[in-house]
C-alpha positions in Angstrom: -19.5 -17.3 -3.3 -19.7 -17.7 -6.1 -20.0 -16.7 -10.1 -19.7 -13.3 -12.5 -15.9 -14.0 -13.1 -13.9 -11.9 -15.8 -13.1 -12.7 -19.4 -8.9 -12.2 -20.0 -7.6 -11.8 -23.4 -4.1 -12.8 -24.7 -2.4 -9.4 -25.9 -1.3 -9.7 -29.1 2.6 -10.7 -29.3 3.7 -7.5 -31.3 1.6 -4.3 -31.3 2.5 -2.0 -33.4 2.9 2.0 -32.2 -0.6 3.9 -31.9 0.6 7.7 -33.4 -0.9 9.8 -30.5 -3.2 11.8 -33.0 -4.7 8.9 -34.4 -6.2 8.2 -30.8 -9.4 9.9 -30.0 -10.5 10.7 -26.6 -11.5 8.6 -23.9 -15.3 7.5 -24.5 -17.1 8.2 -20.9 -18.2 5.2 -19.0 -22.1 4.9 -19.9 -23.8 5.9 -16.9 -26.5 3.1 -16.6 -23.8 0.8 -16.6 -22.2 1.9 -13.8 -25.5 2.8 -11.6 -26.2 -1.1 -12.9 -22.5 -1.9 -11.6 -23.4 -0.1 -8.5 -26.4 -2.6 -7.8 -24.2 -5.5 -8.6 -21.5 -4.8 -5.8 -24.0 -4.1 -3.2 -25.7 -7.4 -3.8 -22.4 -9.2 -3.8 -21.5 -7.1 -1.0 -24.6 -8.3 1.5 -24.2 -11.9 0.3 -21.7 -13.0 3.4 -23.6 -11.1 6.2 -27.1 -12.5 5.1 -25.5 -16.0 5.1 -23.8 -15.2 8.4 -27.2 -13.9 9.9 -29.5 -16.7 8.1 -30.0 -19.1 10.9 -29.9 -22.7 8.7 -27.0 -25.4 8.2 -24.2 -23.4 5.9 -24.7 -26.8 3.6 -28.4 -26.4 3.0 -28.5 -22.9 2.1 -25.4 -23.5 -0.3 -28.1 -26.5 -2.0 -31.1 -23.9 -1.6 -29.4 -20.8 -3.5 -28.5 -22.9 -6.5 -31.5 -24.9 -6.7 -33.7 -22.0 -6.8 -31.6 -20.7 -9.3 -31.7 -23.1 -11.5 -35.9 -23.0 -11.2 -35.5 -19.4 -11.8 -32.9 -20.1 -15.2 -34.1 -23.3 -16.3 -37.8 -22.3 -17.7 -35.8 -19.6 -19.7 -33.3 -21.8 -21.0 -35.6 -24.6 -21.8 -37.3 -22.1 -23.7 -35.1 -20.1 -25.4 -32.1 -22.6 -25.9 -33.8 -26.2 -26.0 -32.0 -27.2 -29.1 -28.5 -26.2 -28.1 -28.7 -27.7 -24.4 -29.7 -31.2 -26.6 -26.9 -30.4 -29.2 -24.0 -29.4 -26.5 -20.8 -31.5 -27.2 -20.2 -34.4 -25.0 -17.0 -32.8 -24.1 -18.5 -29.1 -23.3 -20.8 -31.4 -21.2 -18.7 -32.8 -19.2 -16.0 -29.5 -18.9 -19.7 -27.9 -17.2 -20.6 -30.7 -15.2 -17.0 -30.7 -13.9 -17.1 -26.8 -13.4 -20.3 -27.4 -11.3 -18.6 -29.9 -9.1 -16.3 -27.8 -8.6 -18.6 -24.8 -7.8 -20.5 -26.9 -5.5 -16.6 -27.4 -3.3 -16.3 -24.0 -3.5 -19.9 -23.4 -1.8 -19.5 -26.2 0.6 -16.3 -24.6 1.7 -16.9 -20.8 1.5 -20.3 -20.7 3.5 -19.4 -22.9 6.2 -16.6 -20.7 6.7 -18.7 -17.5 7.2 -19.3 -19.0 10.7 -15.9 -20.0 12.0 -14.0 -16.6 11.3 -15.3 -12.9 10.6 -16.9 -11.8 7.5 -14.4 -9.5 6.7 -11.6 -12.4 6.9 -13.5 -15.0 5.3 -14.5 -12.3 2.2 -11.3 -11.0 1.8 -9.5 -14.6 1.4 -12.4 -15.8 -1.0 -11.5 -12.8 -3.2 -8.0 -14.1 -4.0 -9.9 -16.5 -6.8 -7.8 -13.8 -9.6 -4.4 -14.7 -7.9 -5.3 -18.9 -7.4 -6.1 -18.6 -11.3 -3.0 -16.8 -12.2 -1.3 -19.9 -10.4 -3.0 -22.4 -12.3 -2.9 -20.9 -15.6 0.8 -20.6 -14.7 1.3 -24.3 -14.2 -0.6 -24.5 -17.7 2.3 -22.8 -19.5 0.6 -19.0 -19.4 2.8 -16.6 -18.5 1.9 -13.3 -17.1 2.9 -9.9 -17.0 5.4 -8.5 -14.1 2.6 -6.9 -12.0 0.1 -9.3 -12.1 3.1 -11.6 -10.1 3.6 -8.4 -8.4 0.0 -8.1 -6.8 0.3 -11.5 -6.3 2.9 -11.3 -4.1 1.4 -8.1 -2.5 -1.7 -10.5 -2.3 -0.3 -13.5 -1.1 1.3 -11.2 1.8 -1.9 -9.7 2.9 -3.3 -12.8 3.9 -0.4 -14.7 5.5 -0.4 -11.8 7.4 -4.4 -11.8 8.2 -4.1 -15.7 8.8 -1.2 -14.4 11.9 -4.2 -12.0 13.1 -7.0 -14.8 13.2 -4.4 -17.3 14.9 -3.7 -15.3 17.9 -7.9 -14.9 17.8 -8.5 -18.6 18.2 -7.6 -21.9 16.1 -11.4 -22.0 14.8 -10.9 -18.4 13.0 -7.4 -20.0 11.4 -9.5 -22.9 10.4 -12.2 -20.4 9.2 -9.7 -18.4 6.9 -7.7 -22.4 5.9 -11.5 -23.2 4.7 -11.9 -19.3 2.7 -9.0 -20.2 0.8 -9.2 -22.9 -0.4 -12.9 -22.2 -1.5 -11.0 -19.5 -3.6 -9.0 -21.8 -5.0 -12.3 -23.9 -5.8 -13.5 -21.1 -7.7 -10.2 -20.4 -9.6 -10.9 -24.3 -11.1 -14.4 -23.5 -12.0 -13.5 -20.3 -13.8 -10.8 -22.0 -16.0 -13.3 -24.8 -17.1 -16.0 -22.4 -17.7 -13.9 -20.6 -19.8 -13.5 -23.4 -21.8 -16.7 -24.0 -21.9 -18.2 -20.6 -22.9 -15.9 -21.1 -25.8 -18.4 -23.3 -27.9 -21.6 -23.0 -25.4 -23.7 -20.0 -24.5 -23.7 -19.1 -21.0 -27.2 -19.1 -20.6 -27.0 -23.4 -21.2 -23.6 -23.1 -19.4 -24.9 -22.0 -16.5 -27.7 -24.0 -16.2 -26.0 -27.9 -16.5 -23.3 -26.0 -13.7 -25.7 -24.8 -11.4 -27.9 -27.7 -12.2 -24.7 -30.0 -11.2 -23.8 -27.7 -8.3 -27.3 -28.5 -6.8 -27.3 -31.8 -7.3 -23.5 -32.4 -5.7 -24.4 -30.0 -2.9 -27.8 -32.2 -2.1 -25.5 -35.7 -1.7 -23.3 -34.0 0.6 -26.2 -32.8 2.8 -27.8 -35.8 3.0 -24.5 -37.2 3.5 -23.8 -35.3 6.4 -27.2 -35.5 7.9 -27.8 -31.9 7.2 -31.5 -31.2 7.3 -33.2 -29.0 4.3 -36.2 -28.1 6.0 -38.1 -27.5 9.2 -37.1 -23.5 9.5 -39.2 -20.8 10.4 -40.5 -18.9 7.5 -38.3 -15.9 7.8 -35.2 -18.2 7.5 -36.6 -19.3 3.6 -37.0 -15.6 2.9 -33.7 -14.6 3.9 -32.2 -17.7 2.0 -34.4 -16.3 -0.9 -33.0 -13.3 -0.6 -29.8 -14.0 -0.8 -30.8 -15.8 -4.1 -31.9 -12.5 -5.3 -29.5 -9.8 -3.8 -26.0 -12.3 -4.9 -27.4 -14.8 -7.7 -29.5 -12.4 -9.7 -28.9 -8.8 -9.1 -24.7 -9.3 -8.0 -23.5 -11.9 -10.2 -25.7 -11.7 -13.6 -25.6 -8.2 -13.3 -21.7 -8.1 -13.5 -21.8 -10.7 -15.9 -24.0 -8.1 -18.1 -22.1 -4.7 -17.4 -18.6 -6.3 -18.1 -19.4 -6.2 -22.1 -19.5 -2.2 -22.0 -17.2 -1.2 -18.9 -14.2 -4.0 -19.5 -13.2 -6.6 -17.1 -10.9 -4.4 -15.5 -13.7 -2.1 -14.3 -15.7 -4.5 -13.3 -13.2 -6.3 -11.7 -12.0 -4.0 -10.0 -15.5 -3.0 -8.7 -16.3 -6.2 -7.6 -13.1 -5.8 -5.3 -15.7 -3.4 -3.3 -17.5 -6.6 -1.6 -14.9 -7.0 0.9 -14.9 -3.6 2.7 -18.8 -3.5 2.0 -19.2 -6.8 3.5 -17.5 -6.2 6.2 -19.2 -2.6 6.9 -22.5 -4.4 6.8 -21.5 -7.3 9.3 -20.0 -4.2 11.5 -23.1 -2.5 11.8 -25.7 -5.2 11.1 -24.1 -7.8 12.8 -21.9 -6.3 15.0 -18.6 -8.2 13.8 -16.3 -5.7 14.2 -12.9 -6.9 13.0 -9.6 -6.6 15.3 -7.5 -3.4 14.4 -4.3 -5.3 13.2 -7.0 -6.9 10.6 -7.2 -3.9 8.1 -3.8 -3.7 6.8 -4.1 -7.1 5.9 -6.9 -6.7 4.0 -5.8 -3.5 2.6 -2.4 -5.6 1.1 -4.8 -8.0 -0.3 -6.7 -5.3 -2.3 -3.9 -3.6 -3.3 -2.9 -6.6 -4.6 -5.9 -7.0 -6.3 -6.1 -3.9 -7.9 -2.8 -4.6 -9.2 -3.8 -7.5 -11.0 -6.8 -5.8 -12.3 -4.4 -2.9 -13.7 -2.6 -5.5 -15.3 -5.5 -6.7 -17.1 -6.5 -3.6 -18.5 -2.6 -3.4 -19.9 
């Protein structure tokens, strides 16, 4: 799963009272943002299924995505940005090299996991990546406002208690939503160092050393492993491409590119969508129905969620 991930800003530590006649009224959201939001979530949104339906080793179409998108990025970059990808600081460098790493973790632990518990559980648990990076950033010396530790908690109890559902499924689905976690929390690293990053280096040259690095970590682990990276039928490199497409190029840049006009908060909160359309996909495309006492679990870890997101906007 990977990449469009919000921008946060500090609030100012003394904000002085707005006169209620000095604030106009509320702009309207542009529209051709949100139709282009619209596209975003629904490509995010088939991402799992397509890699639950795609009928090639989880690891090889983890390398796959991000190699092709860095041959669909990297003529563009090398064009527009050749002299700041040669002048990038040595540290920036390394910070995106590091954030690809740990991209490539989050891949190798997210996709695998698509095929040892339902869509909807694995999708859900991914999603936590806001709360893992509230966490961090806590143990950094941020401190955050009472809701966002209140969605947390709401959050956090949503998925002990969809972790109790997938245990009395089998120990595989446990292991399943052990493996969708901690791929969240993969992707709660990557964001913080990108953020870093992004700070001195456009994203267009961030992007490309990360996914260049993701592809690159992901290949040693296949070969590693013994996966194979070839010998599929042609509808399986369509389907892989596809996913390239419909997650890497329409859902993530487009996010990336609405979240200027509509806020993070929006956005984020938009992007929340992916789990219930996921899992409405796999339901009727793949027939993974989840089990009843599933939903209010993942309903506590939206709500959660959406808490966070509320925060933000705060």
């Amino acid at each position: 799963m990977p990449a469009a991930r919000p921008e946060t800003a500090a609030p100012a530590a003394v904000a002085a009272p707005i006169p209620a006649a000095a604030v106009g009224p509320a702009r309207p959201l542009p529209r051709t943002d949100l139709l282009l939001l619209a596209v975003s979530v629904a490509g995010i949104s088939l991402s799992a299924p397509l890699i639950s339906a795609t009928a090639a080793p989880a690891l090889a179409i983890a390398f796959w995505r991000n190699l092709m998108s860095v041959g669909v990025l990297g003529p563009w970059a090398l064009l527009r940005h050749r002299a700041e990808l040669r002048a990038v600081p040595r540290r920036a460098l390394l910070l995106a090299m590091a954030a690809g790493v740990l991209l490539a973790v989050h891949f190798a632990l997210w996709m695998p996991s698509l095929r040892m518990t339902s869509v909807a559980s694995a999708t859900a648990l991914v999603t936590t990546t806001p709360l893992w990076t509230i966490v961090l950033m806590r143990l950094l010396g941020v401190r955050a406002p009472r809701m966002v530790w209140l969605g947390t908690a709401v959050a956090f109890a949503g998925v002990l208690v969809l972790t109790g559902v997938d245990l009395s499924l089998s120990p595989r689905a446990l292991a399943g939503d052990a493996l969708a976690l901690a791929a969240g929390l993969a992707a709660a690293g990557y964001l913080l160092l990108g953020a870093e990053v992004r700070r001195t280096v456009s994203t267009t040259a961030y992007t490309l050393v990360c996914y260049t690095t993701t592809a690159a970590v992901l290949l040693v682990v296949c070969l590693a492993a013994g996966t194979p990276l070839s010998g599929w039928p042609a509808g399986v490199w369509w389907q892989i491409v596809l996913l390239m497409v419909t997650a890497q190029l329409l859902g993530h840049s487009l996010s990336n590119r609405v979240v200027r006009t509509l806020g993070p908060s929006v956005t984020s909160t938009a992007i929340l969508l992916e789990t219930p359309g996921a899992a409405l996909i796999a339901a009727l495309w793949l027939g993974q129905w989840p089990p009843v006492a599933a939903y209010p679990a993942v309903l506590l870890i939206l709500a959660g969620l959406v808490l966070v997101a509320r925060a933000d906007r705060r």
